[in-house]
N, C-alpha and C positions, 0 to 999 in steps of 0.2 A: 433479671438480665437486662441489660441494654436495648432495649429495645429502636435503636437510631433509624433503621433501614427501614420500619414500616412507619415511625412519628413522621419521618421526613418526606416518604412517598405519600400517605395523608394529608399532611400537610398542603403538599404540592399540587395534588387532586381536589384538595376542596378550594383551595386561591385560585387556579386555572375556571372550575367551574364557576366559581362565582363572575369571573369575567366572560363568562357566554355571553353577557347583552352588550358588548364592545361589536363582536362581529360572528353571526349565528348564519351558520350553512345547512339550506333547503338539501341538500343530495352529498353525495359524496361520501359517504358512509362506506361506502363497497369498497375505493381504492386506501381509503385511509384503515383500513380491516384487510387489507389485501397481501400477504408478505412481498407478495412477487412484482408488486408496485415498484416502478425502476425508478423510484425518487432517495434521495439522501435522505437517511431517516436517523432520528437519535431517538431512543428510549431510553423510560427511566421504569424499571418493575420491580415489586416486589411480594416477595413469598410472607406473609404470616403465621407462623404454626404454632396456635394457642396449643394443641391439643395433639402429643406423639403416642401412637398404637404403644402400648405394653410398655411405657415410660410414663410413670403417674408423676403430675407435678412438675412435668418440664415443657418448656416451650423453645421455638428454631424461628430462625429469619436467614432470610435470601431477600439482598438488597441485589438489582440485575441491571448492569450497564449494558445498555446492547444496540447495536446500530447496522447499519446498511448502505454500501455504496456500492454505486453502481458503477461498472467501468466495462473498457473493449478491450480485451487478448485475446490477439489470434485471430481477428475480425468477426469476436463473437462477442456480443451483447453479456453479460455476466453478474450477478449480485456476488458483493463480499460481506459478509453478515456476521459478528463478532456478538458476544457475551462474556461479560467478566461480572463476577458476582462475588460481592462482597457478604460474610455467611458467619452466623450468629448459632453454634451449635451451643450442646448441652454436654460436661465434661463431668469426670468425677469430682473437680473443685468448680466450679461453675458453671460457665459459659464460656465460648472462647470467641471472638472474633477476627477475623483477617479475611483477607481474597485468597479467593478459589482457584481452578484454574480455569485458563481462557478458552474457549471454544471457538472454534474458526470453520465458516462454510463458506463453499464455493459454488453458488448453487447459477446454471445454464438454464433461460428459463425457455419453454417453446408453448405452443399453440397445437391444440389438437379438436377442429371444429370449434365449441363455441367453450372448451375446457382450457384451463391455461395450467399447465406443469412446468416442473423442475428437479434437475437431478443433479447432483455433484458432490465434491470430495467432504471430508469433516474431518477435521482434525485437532485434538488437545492438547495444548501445553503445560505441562505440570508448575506453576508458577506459583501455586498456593503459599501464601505465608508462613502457615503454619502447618504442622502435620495433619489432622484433625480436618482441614477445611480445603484438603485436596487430596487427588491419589497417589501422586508420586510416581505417576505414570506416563510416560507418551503413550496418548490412545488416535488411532488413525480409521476411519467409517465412510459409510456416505450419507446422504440426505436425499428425501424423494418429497417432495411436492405435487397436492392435487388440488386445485381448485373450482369450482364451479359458479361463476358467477349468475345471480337471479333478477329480476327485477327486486323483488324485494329485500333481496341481500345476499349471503356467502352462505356455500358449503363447501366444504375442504375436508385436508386433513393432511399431517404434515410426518413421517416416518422417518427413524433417525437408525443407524446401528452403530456401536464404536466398539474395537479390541484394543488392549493394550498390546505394545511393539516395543518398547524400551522403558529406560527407567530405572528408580529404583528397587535394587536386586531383591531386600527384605521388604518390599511391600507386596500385598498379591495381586494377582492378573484381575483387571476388569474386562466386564463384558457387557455391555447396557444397550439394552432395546427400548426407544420411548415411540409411542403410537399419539401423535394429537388430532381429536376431531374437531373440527375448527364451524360453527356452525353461529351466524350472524341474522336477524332481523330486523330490517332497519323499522323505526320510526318516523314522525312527521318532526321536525325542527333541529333534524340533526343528531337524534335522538337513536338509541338502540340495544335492541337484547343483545344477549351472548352465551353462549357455553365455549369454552376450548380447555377445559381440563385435561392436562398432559397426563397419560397411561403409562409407567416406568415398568421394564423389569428389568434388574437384576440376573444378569444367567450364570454369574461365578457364583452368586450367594442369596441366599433370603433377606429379600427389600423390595419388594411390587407392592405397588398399589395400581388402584384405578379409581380418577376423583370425576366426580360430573361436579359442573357449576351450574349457576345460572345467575347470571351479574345484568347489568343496564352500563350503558357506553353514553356519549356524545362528542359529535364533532363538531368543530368549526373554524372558522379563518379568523384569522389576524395577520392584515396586511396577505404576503403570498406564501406564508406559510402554516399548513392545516397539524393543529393538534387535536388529539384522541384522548380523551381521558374518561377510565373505567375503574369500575369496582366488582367483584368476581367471587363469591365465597363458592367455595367447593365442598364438595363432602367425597371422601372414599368407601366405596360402595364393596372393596376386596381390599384385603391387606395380606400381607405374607410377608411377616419378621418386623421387630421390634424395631420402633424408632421412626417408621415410617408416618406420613404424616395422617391423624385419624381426618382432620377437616383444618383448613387454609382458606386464610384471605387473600385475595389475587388483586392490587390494584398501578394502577400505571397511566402512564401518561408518555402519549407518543406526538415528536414532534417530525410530519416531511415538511419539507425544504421544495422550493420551488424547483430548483436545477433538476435536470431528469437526464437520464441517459438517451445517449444521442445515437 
């Protein structure tokens, strides 16, 4: 198969690191790991799946466009948070690639003591190129965010639900619960552990899994804008139904932007 979506986010991830000694950040680890951080963010992620539960022989990619901005409606402070992923499945003639469909959240973030949350709409647009690489679905949810900031670093975790609402007639209903525990370690130079292996179930059909990682991160500046770049293997520790991914490489590279919500 094609492998484009994880050569390129490799690629990406080892150029960016080798440029740490341009401009290397003592702290900062917490906000550049933080989703709810009210800065413009772009990311670039992607999924590797050497290895599908009860599919001998084949492998998947999820290349993940995803970003963050911030804005005020309604005189409330708000993240807009988007993912479009571009997705490399396994067909009975080979592999198929195209884009997915877009995911869209709306997520209000508040303060409770020394905990930071957020709660708001989710919504998907069935835009997939191809059949294979979306649901053909309007699916509409919400998102709940929980953070805990440490000295030493993050504990989270980020809870998602989506139904379908519209769509197409012959495709069937989704219904997906993803559970992520979001759990960060900083180091000395910028430096830092990770696990957030996203927990998926499936409730119209057999597709859960539950993956743990444990990857190493760093950050730093260039100029006033902090980029993140990580590498993440996972392993799936429960599976239920074929296809799902047995173990994945998770790596990425996240750019904020100085401007911040006002």
């Amino acid at each position: 198969m094609k492998r484009a979506g994880f050569t390129l986010a490799a690629l990406l991830l080892a150029a960016s690191w080798g440029q740490a000694a341009l401009a290397q950040s003592e702290s900062g680890q917490n906000d550049a790991n933080n989703p709810l951080t009210p800065k413009i963010t772009f990311n670039i992620h992607d999924y590797y799946v050497p290895k599908l539960t009860d599919v001998p022989d084949e492998d998947a990619n999820q290349l993940l466009f995803r970003g963050l901005i911030p804005h005020k409606t309604f005189g409330r402070g708000q993240l807009l948070r988007f993912t479009l992923p571009l997705v490399t499945t396994p067909t009975a003639s080979g592999h198929a690639t195209a884009f997915g469909d877009l995911t869209l959240m709306d997520i209000i973030p508040f303060k409770s003591g020394k905990m930071e949350l957020g709660v708001g709409p989710l919504l998907v647009a069935p835009i997939a190129g191809k059949h294979v690489t979306g649901s053909g679905k309007w699916q509409a949810g919400a998102v709940g965010l929980l953070i805990a900031p440490q000295k030493w670093g993050l504990i989270g975790s980020l809870l998602t639900y989506q139904h379908s609402f519209a769509g197409d007639d012959d495709r069937p209903e989704t219904s997906l619960m993803t559970f992520q525990p979001l759990l960060i370690y900083n180091l000395p130079k910028g430096f830092y552990m990770r696990s957030t292996g996203t927990w998926t179930f499936d409730l119209e059909k057999a597709g859960d899994y539950i993956p743990l990682g444990l990857g190493v991160g760093k950050v730093w500046q260039v100029g006033k804008t902090t980029i993140n770049g990580f590498v993440e293997p996972q392993y799936s520790v429960w599976t239920n139904g074929a296809g799902t991914p047995q173990w994945q490489i998770f790596v990425g590279l996240n750019f904020q932007f100085a401007l911040a919500a006002k």
